[in-house]
Each structure stands twice: as C-alpha cells, then as structure tokens.
C-alpha positions in Angstrom: -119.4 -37.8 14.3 -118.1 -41.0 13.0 -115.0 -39.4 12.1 -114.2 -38.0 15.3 -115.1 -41.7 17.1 -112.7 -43.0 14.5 -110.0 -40.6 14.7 -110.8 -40.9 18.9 -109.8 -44.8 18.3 -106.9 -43.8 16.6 -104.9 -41.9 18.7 -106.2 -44.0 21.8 -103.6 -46.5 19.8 -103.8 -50.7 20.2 -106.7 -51.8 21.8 -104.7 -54.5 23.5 -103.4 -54.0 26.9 -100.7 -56.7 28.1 -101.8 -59.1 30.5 -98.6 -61.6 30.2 -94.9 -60.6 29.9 -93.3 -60.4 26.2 -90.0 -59.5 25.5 -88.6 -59.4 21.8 -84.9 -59.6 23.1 -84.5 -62.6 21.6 -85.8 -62.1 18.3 -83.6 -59.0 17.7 -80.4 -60.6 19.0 -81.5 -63.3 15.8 -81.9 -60.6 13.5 -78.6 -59.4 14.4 -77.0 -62.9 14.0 -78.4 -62.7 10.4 -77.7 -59.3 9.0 -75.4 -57.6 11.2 -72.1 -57.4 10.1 -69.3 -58.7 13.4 -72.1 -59.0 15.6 -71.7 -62.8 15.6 -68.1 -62.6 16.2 -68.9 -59.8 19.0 -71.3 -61.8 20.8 -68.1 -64.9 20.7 -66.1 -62.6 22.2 -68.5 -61.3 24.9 -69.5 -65.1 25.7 -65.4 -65.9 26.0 -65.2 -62.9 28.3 -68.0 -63.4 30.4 -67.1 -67.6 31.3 -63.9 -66.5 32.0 -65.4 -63.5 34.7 -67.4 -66.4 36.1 -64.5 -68.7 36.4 -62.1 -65.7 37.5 -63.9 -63.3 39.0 -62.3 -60.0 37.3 -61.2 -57.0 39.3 -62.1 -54.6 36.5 -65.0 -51.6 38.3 -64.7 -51.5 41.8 -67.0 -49.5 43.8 -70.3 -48.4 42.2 -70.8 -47.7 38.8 -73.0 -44.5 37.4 -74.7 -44.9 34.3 -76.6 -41.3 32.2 -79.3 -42.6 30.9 -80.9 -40.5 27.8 -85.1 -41.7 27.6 -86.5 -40.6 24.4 -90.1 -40.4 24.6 -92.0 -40.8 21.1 -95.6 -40.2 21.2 -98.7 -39.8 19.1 -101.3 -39.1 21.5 -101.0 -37.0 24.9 -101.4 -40.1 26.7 -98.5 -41.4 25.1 -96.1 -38.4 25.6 -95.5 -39.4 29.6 -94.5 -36.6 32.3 -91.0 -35.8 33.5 -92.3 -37.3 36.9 -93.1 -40.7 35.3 -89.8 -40.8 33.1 -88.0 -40.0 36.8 -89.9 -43.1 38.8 -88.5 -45.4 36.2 -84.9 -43.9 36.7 -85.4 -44.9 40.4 -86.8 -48.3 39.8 -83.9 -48.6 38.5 -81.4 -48.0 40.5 -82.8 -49.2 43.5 -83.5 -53.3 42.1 -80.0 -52.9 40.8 -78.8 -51.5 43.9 -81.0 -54.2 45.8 -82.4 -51.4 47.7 -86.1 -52.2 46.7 -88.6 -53.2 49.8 -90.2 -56.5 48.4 -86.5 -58.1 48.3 -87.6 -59.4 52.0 -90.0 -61.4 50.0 -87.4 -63.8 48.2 -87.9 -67.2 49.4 -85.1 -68.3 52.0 -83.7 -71.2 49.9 -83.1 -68.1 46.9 -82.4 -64.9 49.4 -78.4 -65.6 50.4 -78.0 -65.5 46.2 -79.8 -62.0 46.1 -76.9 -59.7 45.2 -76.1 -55.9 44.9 -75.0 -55.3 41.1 -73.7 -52.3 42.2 -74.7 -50.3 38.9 -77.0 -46.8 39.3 -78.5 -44.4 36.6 -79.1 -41.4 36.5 -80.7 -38.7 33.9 -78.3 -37.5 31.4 -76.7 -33.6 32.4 -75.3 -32.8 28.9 -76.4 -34.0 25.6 -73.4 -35.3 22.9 -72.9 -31.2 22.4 -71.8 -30.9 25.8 -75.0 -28.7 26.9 -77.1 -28.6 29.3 -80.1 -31.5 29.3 -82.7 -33.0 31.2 -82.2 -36.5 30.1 -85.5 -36.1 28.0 -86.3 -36.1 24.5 -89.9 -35.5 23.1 -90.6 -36.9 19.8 -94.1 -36.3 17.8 -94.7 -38.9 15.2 -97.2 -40.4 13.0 -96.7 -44.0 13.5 -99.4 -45.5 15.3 -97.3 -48.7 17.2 -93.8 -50.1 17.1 -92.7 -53.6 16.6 -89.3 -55.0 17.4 -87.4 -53.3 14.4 -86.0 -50.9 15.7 -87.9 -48.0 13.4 -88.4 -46.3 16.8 -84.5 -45.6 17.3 -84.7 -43.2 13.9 -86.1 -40.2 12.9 -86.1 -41.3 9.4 -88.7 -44.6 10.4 -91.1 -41.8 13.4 -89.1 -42.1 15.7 -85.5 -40.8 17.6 -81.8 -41.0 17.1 -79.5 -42.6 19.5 -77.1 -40.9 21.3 -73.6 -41.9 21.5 -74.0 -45.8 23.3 -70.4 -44.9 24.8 -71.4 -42.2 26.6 -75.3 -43.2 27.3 -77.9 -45.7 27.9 -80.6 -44.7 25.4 -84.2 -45.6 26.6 -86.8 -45.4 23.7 -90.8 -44.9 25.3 -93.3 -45.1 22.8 -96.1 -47.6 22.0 -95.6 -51.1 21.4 -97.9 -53.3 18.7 -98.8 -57.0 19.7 -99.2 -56.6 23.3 -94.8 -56.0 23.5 -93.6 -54.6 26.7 -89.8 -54.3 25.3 -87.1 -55.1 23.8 -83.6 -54.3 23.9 -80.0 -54.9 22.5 -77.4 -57.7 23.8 -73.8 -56.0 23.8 -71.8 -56.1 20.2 -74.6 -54.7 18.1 -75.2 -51.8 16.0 -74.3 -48.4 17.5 -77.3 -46.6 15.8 -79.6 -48.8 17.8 -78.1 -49.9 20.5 -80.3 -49.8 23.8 -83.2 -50.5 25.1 -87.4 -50.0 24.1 -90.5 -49.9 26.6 -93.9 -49.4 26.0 -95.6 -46.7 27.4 -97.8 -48.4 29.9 -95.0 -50.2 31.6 -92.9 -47.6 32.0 -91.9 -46.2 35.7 -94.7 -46.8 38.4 -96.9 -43.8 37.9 -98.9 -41.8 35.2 -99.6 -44.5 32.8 -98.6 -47.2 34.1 -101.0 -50.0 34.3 -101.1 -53.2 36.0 -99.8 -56.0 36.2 -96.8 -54.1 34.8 -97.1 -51.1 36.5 -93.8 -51.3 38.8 -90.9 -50.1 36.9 -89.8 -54.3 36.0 -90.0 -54.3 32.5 -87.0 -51.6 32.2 -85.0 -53.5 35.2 -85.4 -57.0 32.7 -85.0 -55.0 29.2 -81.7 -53.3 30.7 -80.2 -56.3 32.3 -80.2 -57.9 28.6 -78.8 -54.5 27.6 -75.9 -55.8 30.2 -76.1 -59.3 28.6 -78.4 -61.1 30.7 -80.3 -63.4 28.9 -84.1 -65.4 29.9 -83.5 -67.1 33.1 -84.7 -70.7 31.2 -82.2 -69.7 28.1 -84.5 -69.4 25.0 -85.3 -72.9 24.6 -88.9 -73.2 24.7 -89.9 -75.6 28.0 -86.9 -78.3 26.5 -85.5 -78.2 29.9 -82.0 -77.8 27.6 -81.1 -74.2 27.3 -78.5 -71.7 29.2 -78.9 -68.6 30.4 -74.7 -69.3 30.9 -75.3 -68.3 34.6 -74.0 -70.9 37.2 -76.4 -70.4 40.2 -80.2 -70.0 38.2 -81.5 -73.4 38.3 -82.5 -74.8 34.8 -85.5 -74.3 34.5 -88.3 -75.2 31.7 -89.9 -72.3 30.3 -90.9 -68.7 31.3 -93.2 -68.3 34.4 -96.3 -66.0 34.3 -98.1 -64.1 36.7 -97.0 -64.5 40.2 -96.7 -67.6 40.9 -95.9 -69.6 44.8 -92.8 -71.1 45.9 -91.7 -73.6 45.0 -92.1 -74.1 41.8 -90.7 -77.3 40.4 -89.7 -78.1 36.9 -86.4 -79.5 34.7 -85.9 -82.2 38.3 -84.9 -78.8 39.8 -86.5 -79.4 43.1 -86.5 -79.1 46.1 -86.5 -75.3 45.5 -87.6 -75.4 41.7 -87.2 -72.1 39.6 -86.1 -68.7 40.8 -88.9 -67.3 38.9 -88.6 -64.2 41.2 -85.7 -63.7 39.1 -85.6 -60.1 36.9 -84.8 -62.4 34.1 -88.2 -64.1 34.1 -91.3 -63.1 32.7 -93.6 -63.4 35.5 -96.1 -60.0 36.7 -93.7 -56.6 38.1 -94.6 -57.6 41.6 -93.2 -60.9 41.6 -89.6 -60.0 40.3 -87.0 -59.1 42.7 -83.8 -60.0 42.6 -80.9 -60.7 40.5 -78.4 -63.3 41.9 -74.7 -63.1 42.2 -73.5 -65.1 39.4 -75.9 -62.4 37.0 -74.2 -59.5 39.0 -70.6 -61.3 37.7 -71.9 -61.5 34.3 -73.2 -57.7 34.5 -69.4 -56.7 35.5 -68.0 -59.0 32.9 -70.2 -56.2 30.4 -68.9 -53.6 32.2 -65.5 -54.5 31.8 -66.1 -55.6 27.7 -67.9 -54.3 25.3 -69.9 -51.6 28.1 -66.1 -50.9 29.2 -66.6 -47.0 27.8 -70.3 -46.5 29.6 -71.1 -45.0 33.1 -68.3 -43.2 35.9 -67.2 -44.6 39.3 -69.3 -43.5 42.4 -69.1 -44.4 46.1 -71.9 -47.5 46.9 -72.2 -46.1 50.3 -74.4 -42.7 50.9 -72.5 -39.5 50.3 -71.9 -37.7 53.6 -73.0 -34.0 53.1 -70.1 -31.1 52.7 -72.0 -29.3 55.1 -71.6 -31.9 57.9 -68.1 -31.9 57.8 -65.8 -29.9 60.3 -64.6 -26.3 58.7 -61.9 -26.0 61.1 -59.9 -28.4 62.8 -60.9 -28.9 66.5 -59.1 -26.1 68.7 -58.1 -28.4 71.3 -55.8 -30.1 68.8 -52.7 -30.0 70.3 -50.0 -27.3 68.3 -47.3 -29.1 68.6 -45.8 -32.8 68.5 -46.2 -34.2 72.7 -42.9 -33.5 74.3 -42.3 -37.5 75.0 -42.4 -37.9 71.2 -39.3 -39.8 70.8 -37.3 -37.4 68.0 -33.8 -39.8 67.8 -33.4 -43.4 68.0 -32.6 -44.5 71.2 -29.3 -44.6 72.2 -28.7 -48.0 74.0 -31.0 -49.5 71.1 -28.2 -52.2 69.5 -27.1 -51.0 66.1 -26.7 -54.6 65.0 -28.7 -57.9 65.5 -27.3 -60.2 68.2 -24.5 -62.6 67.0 -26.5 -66.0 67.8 -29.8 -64.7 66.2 -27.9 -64.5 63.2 -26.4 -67.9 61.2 -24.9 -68.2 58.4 -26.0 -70.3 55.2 -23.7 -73.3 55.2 -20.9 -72.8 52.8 -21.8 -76.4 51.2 -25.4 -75.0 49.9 -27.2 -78.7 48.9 -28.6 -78.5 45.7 -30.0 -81.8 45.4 -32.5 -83.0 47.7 -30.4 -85.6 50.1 -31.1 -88.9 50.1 -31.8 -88.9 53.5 -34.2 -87.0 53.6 -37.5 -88.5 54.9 -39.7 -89.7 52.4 -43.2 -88.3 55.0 -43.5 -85.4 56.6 -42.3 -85.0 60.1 -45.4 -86.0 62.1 -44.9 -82.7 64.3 -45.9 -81.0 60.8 -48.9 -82.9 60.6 -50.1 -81.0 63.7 -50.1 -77.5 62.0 -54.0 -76.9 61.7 -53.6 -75.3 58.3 -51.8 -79.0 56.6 -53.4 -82.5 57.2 -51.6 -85.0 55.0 -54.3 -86.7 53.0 -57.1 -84.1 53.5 -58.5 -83.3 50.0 -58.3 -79.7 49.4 -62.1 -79.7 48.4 -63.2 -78.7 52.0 -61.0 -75.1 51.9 -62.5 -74.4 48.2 -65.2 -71.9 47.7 -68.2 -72.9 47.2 -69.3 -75.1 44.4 -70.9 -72.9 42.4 -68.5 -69.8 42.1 -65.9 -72.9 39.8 -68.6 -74.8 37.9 -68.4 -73.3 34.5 -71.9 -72.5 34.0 -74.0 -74.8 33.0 -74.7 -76.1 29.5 -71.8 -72.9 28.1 -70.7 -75.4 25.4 -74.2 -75.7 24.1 -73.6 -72.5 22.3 -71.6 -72.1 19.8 -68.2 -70.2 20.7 -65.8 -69.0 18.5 -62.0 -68.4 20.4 -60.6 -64.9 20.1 -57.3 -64.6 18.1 -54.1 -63.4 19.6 -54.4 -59.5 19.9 -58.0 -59.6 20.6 -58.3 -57.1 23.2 -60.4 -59.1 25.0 -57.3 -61.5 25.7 -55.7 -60.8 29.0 -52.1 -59.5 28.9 -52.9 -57.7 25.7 -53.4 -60.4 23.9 -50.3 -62.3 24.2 -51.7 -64.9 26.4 -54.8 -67.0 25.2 -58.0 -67.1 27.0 -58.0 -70.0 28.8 -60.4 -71.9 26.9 -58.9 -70.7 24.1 -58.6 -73.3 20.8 -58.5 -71.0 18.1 -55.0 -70.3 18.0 -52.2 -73.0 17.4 -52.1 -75.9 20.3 -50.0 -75.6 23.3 -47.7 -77.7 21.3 -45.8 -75.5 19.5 -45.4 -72.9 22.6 -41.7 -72.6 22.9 -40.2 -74.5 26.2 -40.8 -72.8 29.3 -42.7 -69.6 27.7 -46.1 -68.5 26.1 -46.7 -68.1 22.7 -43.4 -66.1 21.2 -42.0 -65.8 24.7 -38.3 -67.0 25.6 -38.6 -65.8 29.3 -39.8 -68.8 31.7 -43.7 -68.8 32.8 -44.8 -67.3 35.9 -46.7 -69.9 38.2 -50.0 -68.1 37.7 -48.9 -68.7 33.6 -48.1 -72.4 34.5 -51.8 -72.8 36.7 -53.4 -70.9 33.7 -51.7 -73.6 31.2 -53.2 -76.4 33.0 -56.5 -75.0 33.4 -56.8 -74.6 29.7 -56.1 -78.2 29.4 -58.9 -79.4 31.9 -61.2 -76.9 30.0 -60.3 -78.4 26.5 -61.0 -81.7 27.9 -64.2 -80.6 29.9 -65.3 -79.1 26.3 -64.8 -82.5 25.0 -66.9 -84.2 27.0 -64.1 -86.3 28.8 -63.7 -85.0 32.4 -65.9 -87.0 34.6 -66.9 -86.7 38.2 -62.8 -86.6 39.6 -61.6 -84.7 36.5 -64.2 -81.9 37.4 -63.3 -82.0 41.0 -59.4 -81.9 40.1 -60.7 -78.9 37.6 -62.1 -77.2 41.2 -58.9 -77.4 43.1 -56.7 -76.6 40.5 -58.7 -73.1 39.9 -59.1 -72.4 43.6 -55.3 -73.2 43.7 -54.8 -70.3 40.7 -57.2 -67.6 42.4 -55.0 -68.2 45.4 -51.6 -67.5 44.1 -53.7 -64.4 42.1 -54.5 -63.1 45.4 -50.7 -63.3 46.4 -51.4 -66.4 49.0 
C-alpha cells in the first residue's frame, strides 16, 4: 500500500501549484549570451533592427500574418497528457489577444486604452508536418522525467522530451510539467534552431481541462510567445531599479513586475499620473488582469517579423473571410449586353487638338541660373496666407505624436554592437549603414556627394538619412539636449515625409 501511495505521489508530479507569475525567459536569453555561439551578435542585430522599425516604421507584412503552430505535448501522467480540445483553446487565446479581439480589452483603463493595438499576427494548428503529410498540429510524448526546468531538456528526445520542428516553418509549443512553480519560458529571436520556441506548463495551458487558476486563461502562452517575437518584461529585467528597458517607447518605466491583479493606477519610477501598464501581456500579474499589448510592442512584433521571424507564418486577410457560397454564380441578368448607345466611341470632333495659344508660355530664352539680387529677401506676405506655410511656426505642431520619434527609452543602456556593411539586416542590401550605425568607417571618408563606394549623388531621403545618423551619434553620446532632441523630431518627421512621396 505504501508503494502504490508513493508511486500515486509520483505521477501526481510537483506538489507546488503556482500562485505568482514566473517566467524563465530571461534566464535562457543569459545562458544563450554565455554559450551560444552568434547569438550575441544575433540579438545586436535584432536590437539595430528593431530601433530602427520604431524610429521608421517599416512596411515589411502588410495585412495579417498566419502563423502553424506545432504543440508538443510531453507527459508522464494522464493528467499531464492534455486533450486536443484544451491544446485548441490555447490556439484561440491566442489569436484573439493578438488580434485584440478578446472581451476583457473594454476593461483597459482609459488613460492606457487609445495604446491598445491589433498586432495583426494569428496561429493556427499545423496541416502538414516537415514531411509534407497530413497533421493535427499535435505531438504526444511519453516520458520518464518527472518535471522540467528552464534547460531546454524538454525540446529533445534524447533529454524525455520532443524535437523541434523546423523554426522556419513553425512555432513549436512544448506542454509538459514545469519544476519550481515555472509557468514558461521561451526563446528571444537569434538562438539555437534545435530549441527555438516556446515552453508552458501544463496547468496554464489554454483555458480548459487542466487549467487552474489564477492562470487558467490562456496568458501565459500570449506572454511566452510575445518574447518568442522579442518582447521583453514590461520593467526590462532590472529588478525594481527603476533603470531598465523594455526598448519600447510608449510602456511607462516602471519598477518591477506586478502580481495578482492589481487597481489602476498604480504608481511607481515618478510614472504617475497613470503609473504602470501592468495590464500589459508583458507583465507578470494573474491571466485576468492582462490584456493588451500597445502599439509601440506591435512595431517591435513586425520588426521580428520582418528579421530574424522573416521566413515564419503566410499573409491572410485581417478582415473576416466572406464565404464562396455567398457570392453571385452568375452575373446579374439585367446587366446590360452591350456598351449604352451614348457611350462616346471617338473623341469629339470640335474638342481642340491643341491647347490654346495664351494658356501656353514659353520659358524665357535667358533662363536665370542665379538667384537675382533682387529678389526679396521675405516671402511675399500674400504667401504667408496659404494655411499650409506660416513663416515662423515651428514644425513641431504638424509632427506625429511624440512618442512614435522618441527612440525608446534607455536603448543605449544595452549594449549594441553596429552591423557591418552586407549585413542583410542593412537597408539597400547592405550598402547603406543603419542609421545609427558606428561600426563601419565615419562619414568622413564617404566619397563627395555619395554613400560609401558610391560616385552617383545622394538621393534626399540618402541626404535626411545622413543627418539623422549624425543627431543619433550625438544623442548616443549623451550631447543632444532638450532643442537638439526636438530638432532630431522634425528632421525624422521631415524624412518619413519625403518617404511617403510628400
């Protein structure tokens, strides 16, 4: 009998039964640094690619972006080995706080809500496994190990546990239990292929079968997988110091992880009046009191998507699919046959084949190619009456807001290393430098008039992107104060514009 209650205790697994968020993403992404070979480097470039989405916003993904998603379920009790139903909740928790489709997003404060954005990413089960056949998405894994820890010994069936599938072609999600009370864990972009993805303990997995409270929503897999798109802890990993980054512009700084569910607002770091978004995914408070991500997250989500997660998931329409079925077989029958009679088939014959003579003036023979000396020094005061042009105005009032051209806050605090010319992470190829790009050789040996081995003159956006590596070398320095950053502002507002071909 004492065998059996022994052996009962056993297969029950860890006695201990989470009552506070833990994630190990942190640790791992250390490990990594350590012992990893070019994950250091990988993570440099990711960082580059991501300030410069903030500071840029790319134009990589448009529409929505479909994600298979392979869960590998690795049990040693029945408990443990969770229902198809259960894996499929957690695939729709998923999509739908992504998607910012879930209900309890009406419960964002007001000062937080406008920030609440759509990332525009969805998942879905896997079809066909890496041999092209048919799958459910699913894997079942019996194994003798009693509970996981953060080293990844779950992601091979050498260590009890799975292999991954190919991370270009899925998002592998490992289920299994957890030792020390860990929800999950998972893997920043720029890691190892073999375990690349994300871990969840069994219990806090989907929102039925064994789920339990307080984690019993789905939440853990929406915060495990936004590090998996390199999101980081909404206070940045620095204890309560008040001095960390989570290199996202509009999270407030914030001093440590919040717990349970706690009421708005919550001030710390001087953040106030609003205090922390701790209803952030990013957070570590209970499943019901995380619900949103906000827009500067979303951008860094995209900047994934268009780096190192630039081979993962397939364009889909954001909107709802309209069913074949409702669509018209046939085209109406009262559509008329044939082109209406008054269609006009020629051009009209008393239309003037030529422009009249006094719309048309010639360019004066003596073309000036100074500018005359005569010419008024001030604008002509009837200019000044043009609504668009007030002489004097600063162009701070027609910027976007403030927050879409800070760089985010505190990026220099970690260290960056520049990508080399030919990184493919460069724009243009490579041929151009990021523009906070030092590594390479200064702008001062950049031939006259051209980029780096060019002889052909810049293009404006070239000549904007020139200056605005300057201002970013000097904000790096620590020598742009409160004009220099506002000069920084119009200068990249000025760039996006001539971007966007005004």
């Amino acid at each position: 009998m004492a065998k059996k209650i022994a052996r009962a205790k056993e297969d029950a697994g860890p006695p201990d039964r989470p009552v506070v968020r833990t994630c190990g993403t942190q640790q791992v992404h250390e490990r990594l640094l350590r012992s990893a070979p070019g994950y250091m480097e990988a993570r440099d470039a990711a960082e580059n690619h991501a300030l410069r989405a903030a500071m840029f916003p790319i134009t990589g993904r448009t529409g929505c972006t479909m994600i298979p998603v392979v869960v590998h379920v690795v049990y040693k009790t029945a408990a443990q080995n969770i229902s198809d139903a259960q894996v499929k909740s957690q695939i729709e928790v998923l999509t739908t706080d992504f998607r910012k489709k879930n209900a309890d997003v009406s419960t964002i404060p007001g000062a937080f809500a406008p920030l609440a954005t759509d990332s525009r990413i969805a998942f879905e089960l896997a079809k066909t496994d890496p041999a092209g056949n048919p799958t459910t998405g699913i894997t079942r894994t019996a194994t003798a190990v009693v509970a996981f820890t953060d080293n990844d010994a779950v992601k091979s069936a050498a260590t009890g546990g799975h292999d991954a599938w190919p991370r270009d072609k899925y998002l592998n999600i490992w289920v299994c239990q957890l030792s020390g009370g860990l929800l999950g864990y998972a893997q920043f972009p720029g890691g190892p292929a073999a375990t690349d993805g994300v871990v969840i303990r069994n219990t806090a997995f989907g929102n039925t079968g064994t789920a339990a409270a307080p984690f019993n929503l789905g939440r853990t897999a929406t915060h495990e997988v936004g590090h998996w798109l390199d999101l980081r802890h909404i206070w940045g990993d620095d204890g309560t110091g008040c001095a960390g980054s989570d290199f996202v512009a509009d999270t407030p700084n914030q001093a440590g992880a919040n717990t349970g569910v706690p009421a708005f607002p919550h001030v710390s770091c001087g953040n106030g009046p609003n205090g922390d978004m701790f209803m952030n995914y990013m957070d570590y408070v209970d499943d019901a009191a995380m619900v949103m991500f906000s827009a500067g997250q979303v951008t860094r989500m995209q900047a994934a998507l268009d780096g190192l997660r630039s081979a993962i998931g397939a364009p889909t329409p954001c909107g709802t699919k309209i069913p074949v079925k409702e669509l018209p077989k046939d085209l109406p029958k009262d559509r008329p046959k044939d082109n209406p009679k008054e269609f006009v088939k020629e051009r009209p014959k008393d239309l003037p084949k030529e422009l009249p003579k006094d719309l048309v003036k010639d360019h004066p023979k003596d073309l000036v190619k100074e500018r005359p000396k005569e010419w008024a020094k001030e604008l002509p005061k009837d200019l000044a009456k043009d609504p668009g042009f007030e002489p004097g105005k600063s162009l701070a009032a027609d910027l976007p807001p403030k927050s879409v051209m800070d760089p985010p806050k505190s990026f220099m605090e970690y260290p960056i290393e520049f990508p080399q010319l030919g990184d493919p992470m460069l724009p243009h190829g490579g041929t151009v430098p990021f523009v906070l790009g030092t590594g390479v050789p200064g702008m001062q040996g950049m031939p006259a008039g051209g980029g780096y081995g060019r002889t052909e003159p810049l293009t404006i956006a070239e000549e904007y992107a020139r200056l605005l590596e300057q201002y970013a070398r000097l904000y790096a320095a620590g020598m742009l104060d409160a004009t220099g950053m506002a000069a920084w502002q119009e200068l990249a507002a000025a760039y996006q514009r001539v971007m966007a071909g005004g």
